[in-house]
C-alpha positions as a LaTeX table, in Angstrom:
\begin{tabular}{lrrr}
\hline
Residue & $x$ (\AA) & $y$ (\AA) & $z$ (\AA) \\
\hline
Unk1 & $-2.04$ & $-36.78$ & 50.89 \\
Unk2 & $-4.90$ & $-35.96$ & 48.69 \\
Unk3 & $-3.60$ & $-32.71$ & 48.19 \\
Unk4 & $-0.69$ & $-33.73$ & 46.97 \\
Unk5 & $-1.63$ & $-36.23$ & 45.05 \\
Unk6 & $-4.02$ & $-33.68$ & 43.01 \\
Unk7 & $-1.17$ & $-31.29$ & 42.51 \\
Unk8 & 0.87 & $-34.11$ & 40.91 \\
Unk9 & $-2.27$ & $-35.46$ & 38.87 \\
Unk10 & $-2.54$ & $-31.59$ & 37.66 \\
Unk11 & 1.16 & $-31.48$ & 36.47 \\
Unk12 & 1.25 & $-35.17$ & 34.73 \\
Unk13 & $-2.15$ & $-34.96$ & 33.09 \\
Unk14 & $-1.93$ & $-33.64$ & 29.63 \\
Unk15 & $-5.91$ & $-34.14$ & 29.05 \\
Unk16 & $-6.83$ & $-31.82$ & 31.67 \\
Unk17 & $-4.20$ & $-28.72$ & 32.33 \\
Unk18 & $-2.23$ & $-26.67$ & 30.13 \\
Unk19 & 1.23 & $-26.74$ & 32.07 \\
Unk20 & 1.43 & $-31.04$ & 31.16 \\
Unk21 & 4.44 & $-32.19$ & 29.76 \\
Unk22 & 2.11 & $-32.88$ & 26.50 \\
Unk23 & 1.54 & $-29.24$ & 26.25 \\
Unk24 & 4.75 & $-28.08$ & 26.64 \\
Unk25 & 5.67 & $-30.19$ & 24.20 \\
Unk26 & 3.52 & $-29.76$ & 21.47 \\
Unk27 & 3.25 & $-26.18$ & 21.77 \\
Unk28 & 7.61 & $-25.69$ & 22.43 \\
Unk29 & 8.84 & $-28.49$ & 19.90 \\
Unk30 & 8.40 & $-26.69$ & 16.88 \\
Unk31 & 10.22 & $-23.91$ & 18.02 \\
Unk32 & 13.05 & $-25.92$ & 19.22 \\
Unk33 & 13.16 & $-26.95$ & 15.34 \\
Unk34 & 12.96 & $-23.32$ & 13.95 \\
Unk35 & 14.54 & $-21.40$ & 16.31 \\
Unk36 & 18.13 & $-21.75$ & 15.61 \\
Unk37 & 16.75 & $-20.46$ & 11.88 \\
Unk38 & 15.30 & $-17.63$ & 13.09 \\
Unk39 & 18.47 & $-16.79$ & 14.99 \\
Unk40 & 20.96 & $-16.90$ & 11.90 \\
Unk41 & 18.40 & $-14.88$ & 9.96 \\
Unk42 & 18.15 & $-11.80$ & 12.57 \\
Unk43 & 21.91 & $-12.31$ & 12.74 \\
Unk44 & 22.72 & $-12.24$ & 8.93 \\
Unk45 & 19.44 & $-10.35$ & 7.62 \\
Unk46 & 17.66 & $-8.40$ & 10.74 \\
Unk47 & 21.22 & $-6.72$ & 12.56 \\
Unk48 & 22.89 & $-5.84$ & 9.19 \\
Unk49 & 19.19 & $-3.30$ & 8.38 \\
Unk50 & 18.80 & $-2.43$ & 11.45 \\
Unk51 & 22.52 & $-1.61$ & 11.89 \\
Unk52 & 22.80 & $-0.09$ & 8.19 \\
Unk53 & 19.69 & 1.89 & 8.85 \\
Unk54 & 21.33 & 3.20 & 12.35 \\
Unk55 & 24.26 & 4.35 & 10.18 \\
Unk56 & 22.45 & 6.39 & 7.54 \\
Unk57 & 22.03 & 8.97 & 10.77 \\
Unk58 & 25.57 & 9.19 & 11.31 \\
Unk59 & 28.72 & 10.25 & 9.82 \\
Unk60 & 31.64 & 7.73 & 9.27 \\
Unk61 & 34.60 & 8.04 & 7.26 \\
Unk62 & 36.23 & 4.51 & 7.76 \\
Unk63 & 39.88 & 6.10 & 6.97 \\
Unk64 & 40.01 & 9.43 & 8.98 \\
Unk65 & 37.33 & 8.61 & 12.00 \\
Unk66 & 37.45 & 5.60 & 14.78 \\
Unk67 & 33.47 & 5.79 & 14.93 \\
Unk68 & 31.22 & 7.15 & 13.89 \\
Unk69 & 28.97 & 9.97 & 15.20 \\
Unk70 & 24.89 & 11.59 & 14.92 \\
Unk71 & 24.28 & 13.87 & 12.28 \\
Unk72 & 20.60 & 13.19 & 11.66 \\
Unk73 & 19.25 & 13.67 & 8.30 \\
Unk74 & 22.36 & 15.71 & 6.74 \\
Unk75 & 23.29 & 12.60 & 4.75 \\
Unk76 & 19.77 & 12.32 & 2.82 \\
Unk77 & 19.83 & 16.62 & 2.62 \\
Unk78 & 23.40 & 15.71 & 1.15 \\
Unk79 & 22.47 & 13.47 & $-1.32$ \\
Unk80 & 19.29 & 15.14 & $-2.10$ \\
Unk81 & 21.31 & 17.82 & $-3.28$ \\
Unk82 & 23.90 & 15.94 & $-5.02$ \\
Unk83 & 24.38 & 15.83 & $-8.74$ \\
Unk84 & 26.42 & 12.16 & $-9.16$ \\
Unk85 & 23.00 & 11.01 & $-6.97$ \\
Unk86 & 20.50 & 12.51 & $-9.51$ \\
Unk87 & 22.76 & 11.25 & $-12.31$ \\
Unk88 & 23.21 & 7.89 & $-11.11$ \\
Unk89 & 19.35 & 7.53 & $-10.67$ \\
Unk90 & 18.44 & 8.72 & $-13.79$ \\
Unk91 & 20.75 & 6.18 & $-15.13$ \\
Unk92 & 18.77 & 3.27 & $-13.12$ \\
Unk93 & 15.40 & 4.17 & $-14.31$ \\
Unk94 & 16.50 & 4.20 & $-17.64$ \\
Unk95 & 18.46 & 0.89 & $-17.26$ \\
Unk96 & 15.38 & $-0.55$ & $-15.68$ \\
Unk97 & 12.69 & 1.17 & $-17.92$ \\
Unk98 & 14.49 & 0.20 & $-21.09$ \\
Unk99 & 15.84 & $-3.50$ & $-19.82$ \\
Unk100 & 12.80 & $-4.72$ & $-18.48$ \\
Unk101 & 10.36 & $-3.55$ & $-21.59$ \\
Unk102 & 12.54 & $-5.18$ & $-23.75$ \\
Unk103 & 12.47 & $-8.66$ & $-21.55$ \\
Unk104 & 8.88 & $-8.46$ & $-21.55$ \\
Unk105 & 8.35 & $-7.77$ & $-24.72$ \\
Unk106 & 10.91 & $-10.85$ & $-25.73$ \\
Unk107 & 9.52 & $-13.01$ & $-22.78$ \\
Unk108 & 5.91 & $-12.87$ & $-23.95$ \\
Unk109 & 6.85 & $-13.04$ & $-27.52$ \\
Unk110 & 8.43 & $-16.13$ & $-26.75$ \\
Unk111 & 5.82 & $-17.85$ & $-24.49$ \\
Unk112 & 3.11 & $-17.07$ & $-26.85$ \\
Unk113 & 5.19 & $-18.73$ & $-29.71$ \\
Unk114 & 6.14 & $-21.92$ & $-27.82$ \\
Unk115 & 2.83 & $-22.36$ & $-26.06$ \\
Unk116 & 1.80 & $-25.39$ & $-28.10$ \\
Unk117 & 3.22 & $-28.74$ & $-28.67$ \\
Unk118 & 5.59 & $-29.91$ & $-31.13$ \\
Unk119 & 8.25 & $-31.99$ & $-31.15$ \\
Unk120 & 11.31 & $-30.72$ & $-28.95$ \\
Unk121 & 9.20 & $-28.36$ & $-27.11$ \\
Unk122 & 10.73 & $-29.60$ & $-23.76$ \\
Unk123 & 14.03 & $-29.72$ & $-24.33$ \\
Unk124 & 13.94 & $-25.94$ & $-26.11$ \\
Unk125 & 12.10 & $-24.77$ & $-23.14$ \\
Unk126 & 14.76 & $-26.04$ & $-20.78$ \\
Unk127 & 17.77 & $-24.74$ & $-23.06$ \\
Unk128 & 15.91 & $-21.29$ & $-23.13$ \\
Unk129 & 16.28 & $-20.93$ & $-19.25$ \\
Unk130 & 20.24 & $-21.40$ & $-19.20$ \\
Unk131 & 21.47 & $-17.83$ & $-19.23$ \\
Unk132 & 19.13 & $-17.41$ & $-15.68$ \\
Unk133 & 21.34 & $-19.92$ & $-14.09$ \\
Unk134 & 24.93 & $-18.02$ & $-15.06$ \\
Unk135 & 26.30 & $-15.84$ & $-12.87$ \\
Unk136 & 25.79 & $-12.06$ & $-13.19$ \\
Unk137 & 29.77 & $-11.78$ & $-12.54$ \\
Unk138 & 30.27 & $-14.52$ & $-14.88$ \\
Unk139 & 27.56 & $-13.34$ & $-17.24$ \\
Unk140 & 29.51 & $-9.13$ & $-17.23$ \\
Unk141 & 33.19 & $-11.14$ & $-17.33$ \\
Unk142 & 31.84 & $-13.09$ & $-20.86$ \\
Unk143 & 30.48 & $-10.04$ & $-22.31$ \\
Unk144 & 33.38 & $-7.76$ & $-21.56$ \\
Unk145 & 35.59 & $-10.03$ & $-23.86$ \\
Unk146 & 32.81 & $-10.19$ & $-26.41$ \\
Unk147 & 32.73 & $-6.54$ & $-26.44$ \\
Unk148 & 36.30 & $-6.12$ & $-26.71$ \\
Unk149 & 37.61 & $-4.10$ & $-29.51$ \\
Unk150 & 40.31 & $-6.30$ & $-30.89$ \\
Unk151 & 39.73 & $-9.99$ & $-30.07$ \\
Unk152 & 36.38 & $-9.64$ & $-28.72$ \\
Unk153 & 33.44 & $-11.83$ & $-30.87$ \\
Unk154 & 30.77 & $-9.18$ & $-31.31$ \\
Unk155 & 33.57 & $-6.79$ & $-33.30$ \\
Unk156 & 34.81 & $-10.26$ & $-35.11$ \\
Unk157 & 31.48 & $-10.36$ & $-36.74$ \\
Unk158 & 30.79 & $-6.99$ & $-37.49$ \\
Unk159 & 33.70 & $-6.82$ & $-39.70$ \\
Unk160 & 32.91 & $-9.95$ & $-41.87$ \\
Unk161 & 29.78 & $-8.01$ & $-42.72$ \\
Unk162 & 31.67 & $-5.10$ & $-43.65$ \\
Unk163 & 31.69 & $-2.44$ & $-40.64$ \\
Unk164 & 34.61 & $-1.44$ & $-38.06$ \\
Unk165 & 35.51 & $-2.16$ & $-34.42$ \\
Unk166 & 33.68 & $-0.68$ & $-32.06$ \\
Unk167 & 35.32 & 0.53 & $-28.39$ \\
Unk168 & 31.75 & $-0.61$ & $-26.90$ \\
Unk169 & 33.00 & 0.00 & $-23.45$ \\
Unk170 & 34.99 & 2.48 & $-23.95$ \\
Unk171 & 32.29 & 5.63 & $-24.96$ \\
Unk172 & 29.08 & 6.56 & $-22.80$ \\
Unk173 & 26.58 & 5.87 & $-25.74$ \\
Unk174 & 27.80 & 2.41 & $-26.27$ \\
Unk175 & 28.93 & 1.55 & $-22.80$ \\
Unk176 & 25.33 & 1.89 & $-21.33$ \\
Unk177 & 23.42 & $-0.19$ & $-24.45$ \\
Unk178 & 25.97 & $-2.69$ & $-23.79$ \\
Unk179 & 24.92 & $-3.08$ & $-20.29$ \\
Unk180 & 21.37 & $-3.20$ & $-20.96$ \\
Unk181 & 22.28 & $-5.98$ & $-23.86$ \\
Unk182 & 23.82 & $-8.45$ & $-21.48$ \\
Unk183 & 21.11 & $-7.72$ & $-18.88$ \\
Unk184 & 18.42 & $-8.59$ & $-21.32$ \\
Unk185 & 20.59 & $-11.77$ & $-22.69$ \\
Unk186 & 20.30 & $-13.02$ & $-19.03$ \\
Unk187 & 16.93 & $-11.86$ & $-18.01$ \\
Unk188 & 14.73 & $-12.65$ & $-20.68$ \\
Unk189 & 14.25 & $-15.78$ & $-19.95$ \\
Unk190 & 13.24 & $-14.76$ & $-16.31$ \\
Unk191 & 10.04 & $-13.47$ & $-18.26$ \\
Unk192 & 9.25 & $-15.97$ & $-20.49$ \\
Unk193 & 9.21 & $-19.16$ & $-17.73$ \\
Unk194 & 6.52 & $-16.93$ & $-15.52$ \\
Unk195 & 4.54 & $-15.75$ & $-18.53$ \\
Unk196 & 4.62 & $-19.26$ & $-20.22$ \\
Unk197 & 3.54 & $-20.31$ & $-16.83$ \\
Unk198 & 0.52 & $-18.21$ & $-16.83$ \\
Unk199 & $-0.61$ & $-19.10$ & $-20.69$ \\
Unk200 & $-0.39$ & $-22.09$ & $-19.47$ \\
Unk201 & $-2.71$ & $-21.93$ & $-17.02$ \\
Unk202 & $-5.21$ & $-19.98$ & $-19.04$ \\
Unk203 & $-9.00$ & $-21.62$ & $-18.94$ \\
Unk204 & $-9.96$ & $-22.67$ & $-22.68$ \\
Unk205 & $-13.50$ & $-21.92$ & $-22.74$ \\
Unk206 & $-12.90$ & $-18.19$ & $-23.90$ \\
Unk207 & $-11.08$ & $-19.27$ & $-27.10$ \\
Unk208 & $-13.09$ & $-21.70$ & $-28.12$ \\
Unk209 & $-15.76$ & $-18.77$ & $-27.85$ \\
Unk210 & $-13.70$ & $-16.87$ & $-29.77$ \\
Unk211 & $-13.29$ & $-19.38$ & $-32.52$ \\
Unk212 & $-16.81$ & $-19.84$ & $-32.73$ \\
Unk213 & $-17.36$ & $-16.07$ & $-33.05$ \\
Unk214 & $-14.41$ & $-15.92$ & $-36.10$ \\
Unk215 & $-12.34$ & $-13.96$ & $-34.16$ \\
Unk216 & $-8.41$ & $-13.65$ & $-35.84$ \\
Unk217 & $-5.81$ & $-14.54$ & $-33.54$ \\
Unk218 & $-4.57$ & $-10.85$ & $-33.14$ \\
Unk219 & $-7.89$ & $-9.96$ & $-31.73$ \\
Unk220 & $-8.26$ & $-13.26$ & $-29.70$ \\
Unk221 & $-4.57$ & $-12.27$ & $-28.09$ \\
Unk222 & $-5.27$ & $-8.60$ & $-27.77$ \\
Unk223 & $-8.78$ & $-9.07$ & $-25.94$ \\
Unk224 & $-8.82$ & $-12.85$ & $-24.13$ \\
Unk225 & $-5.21$ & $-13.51$ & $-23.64$ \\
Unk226 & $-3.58$ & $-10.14$ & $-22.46$ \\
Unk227 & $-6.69$ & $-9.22$ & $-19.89$ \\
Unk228 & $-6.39$ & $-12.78$ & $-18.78$ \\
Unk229 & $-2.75$ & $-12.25$ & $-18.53$ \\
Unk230 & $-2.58$ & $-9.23$ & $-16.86$ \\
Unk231 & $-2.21$ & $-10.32$ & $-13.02$ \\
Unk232 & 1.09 & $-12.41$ & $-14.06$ \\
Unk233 & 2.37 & $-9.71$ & $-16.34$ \\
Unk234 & 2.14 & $-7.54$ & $-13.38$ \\
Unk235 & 3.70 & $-10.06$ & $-11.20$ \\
Unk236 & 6.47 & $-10.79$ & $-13.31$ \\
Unk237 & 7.36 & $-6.69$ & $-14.15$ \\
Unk238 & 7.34 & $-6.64$ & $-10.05$ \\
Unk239 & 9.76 & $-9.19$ & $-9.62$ \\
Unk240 & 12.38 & $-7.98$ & $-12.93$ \\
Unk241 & 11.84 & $-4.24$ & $-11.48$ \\
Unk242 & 13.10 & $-4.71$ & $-7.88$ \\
Unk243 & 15.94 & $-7.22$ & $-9.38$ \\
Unk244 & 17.25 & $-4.86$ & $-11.79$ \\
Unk245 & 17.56 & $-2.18$ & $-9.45$ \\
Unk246 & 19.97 & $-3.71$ & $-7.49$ \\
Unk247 & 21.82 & $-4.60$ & $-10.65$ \\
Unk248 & 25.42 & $-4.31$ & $-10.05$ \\
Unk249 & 27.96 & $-7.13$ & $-9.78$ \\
Unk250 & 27.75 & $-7.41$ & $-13.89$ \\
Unk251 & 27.62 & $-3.60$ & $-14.23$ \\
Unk252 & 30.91 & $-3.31$ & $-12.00$ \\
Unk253 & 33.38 & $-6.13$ & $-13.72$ \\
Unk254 & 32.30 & $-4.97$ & $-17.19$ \\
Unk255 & 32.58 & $-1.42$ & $-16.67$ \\
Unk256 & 33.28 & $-0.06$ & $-12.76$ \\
Unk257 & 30.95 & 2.65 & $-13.46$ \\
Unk258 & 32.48 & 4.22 & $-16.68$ \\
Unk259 & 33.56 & 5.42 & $-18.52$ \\
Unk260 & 33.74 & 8.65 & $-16.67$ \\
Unk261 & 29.98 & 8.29 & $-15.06$ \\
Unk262 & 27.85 & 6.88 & $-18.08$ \\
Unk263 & 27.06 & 3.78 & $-16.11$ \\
Unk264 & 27.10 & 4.13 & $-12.66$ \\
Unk265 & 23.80 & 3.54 & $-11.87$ \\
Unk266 & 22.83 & 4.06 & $-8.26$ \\
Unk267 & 23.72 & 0.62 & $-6.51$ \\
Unk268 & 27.69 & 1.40 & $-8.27$ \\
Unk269 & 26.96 & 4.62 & $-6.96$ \\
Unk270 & 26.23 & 3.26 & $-3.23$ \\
Unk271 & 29.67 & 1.18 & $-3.83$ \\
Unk272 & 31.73 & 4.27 & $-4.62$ \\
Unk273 & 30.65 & 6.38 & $-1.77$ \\
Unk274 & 31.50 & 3.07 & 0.89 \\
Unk275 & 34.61 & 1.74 & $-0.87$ \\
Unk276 & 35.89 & 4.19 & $-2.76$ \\
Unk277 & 35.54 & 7.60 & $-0.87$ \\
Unk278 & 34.55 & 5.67 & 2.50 \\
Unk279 & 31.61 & 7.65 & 3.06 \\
Unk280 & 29.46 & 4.86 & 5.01 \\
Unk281 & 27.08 & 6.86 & 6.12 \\
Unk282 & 26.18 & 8.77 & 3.50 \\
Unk283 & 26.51 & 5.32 & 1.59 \\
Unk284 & 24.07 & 3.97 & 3.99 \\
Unk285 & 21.61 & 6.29 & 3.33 \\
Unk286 & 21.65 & 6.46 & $-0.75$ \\
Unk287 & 21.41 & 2.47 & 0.42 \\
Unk288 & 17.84 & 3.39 & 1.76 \\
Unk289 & 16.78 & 5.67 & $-0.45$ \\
Unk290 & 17.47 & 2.89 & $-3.08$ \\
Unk291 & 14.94 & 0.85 & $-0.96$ \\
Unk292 & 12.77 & 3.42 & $-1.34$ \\
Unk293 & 12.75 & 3.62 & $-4.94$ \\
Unk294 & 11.64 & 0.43 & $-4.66$ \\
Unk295 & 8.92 & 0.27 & $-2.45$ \\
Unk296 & 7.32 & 3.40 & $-4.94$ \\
Unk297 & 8.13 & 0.85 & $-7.64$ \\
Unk298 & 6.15 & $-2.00$ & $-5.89$ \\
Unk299 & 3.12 & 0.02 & $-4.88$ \\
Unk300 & 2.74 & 1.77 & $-7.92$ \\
Unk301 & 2.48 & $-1.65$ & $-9.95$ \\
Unk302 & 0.48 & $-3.52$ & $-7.37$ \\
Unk303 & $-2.14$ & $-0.64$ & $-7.31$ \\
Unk304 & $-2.09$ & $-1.11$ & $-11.14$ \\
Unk305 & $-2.69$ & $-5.04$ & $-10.73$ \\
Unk306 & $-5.86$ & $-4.75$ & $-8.98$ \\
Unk307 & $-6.97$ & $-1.36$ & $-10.74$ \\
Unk308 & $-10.19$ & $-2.27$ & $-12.60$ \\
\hline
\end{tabular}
């Protein structure tokens, strides 16, 4: 009886043994709680890479083949050597280059003006960060009737000042500075709420040095405010450069890509090759080398950000 009465004590007693209900619960309950969240994301986030990545090793044309079949790397040796590949990424670093200088440069321009207080600060502030919250479909939709050559707004104004319509869509010059236009409309403001966040934040003690010394306020911003700036800056070029290079849903309703190739930068690219020639797993595979392009991108700026 003693016996059993000490294997039931060593059960029930949460104080003294690790298999009590007490433990269970306060080790298990949590997970109950996050558990079906973890599920939906490996369903919707984890199978679709893993699956995608699977895919980039095979060869599948959705139309003429019921499955698809092992080809190892012949899809990145195919791509490697194709021109429309080498075109379309030279096209995304100069969309990205270009587009996110020019948001910087505008962002921090920006923040630095509206970093004090006067009246209506606030409320310009807030009106500043609309075009963020529009849609990138909506945002390419608005700007492809703006850029239209007979009703469009942008063509409306350039002939009250005297000049003609422009096709701005419909030549490769043209096409691709209008895409980089609306993109740095929309993004801009991206740059300016993190860098105004980090001027912000900025201790005061160095510029009231700096006072004291006489120092003009393009030294004071060149040599206390940019080094003091620099981990944000760095943080905010991180975040715009991954974003922009999987730029596409505004890219696609303004132009699909044209015309002829001028703007089918690589994630239109990766579109054409699954929906439009049905080449999934070579698709797949310009997918990951898009990811890759990336991940270069990433390192090469952290490294920067903690470079002395």
């Amino acid at each position: 009886m003693d016996t059993l009465n000490k294997i039931i004590n060593w059960f029930t007693d949460g104080s003294s043994n690790k298999l009590s209900y007490h433990y269970f619960s306060r080790k298990f309950t949590p997970m109950a709680f996050i558990g079906p969240a973890l599920l939906v994301m490996a369903i919707l986030l984890v199978f679709p890479l893993l699956f995608s990545f699977k895919l980039s090793f095979q060869q599948w044309h959705m139309i003429e083949q019921a499955s698809p079949f092992w080809i190892g790397l012949d899809n990145y040796f195919e791509l490697l050597a194709n021109k429309q590949f080498w075109n379309s990424f030279g096209l995304q670093l100069l969309f990205v280059v270009v587009a996110v200088s020019f948001e910087l440069l505008i962002g921090l321009l920006v923040a630095v003006l509206l970093n004090r207080e006067f009246p209506g600060n606030k409320i310009i502030r807030a009106l500043l960060l609309l075009p963020i919250f529009i849609l990138p479909v909506v945002s390419g939709l608005t700007f492809r009737f703006m850029y239209n050559p007979q009703y469009g707004a942008i063509n409306y104004f350039l002939k009250l000042i005297g000049f003609n319509s422009i096709a701005w869509l419909s030549h490769p010059e043209t096409a691709f500075a209008a895409i980089i236009i609306q993109d740095i409309w929309r993004m801009w403001p991206f740059m300016f709420m993190i860098l105004f966040a980090g001027l912000s934040s900025l201790p005061e003690e160095p510029y009231e040095a700096a006072i004291i010394d006489g120092a003009s306020r393009w030294r004071t911003f060149l040599h206390i405010t940019l080094p003091l700036l620099k981990p944000t800056i760095m943080t905010a070029i991180i975040l715009r450069t991954v974003d922009a290079l999987k730029a596409f849903s505004e890219i696609f309703v303004m132009t699909s890509g044209g015309p002829g190739n001028a703007t089918t930068l690589l994630s239109v690219h990766i579109y054409k090759s699954a929906f439009k020639f049905w080449e999934l797993g070579y698709s797949a595979a310009s997918s990951y080398m898009l990811v890759f392009i990336a991940m270069i991108f990433t390192v090469l700026l952290v490294r920067n950000m903690f470079s002395e």
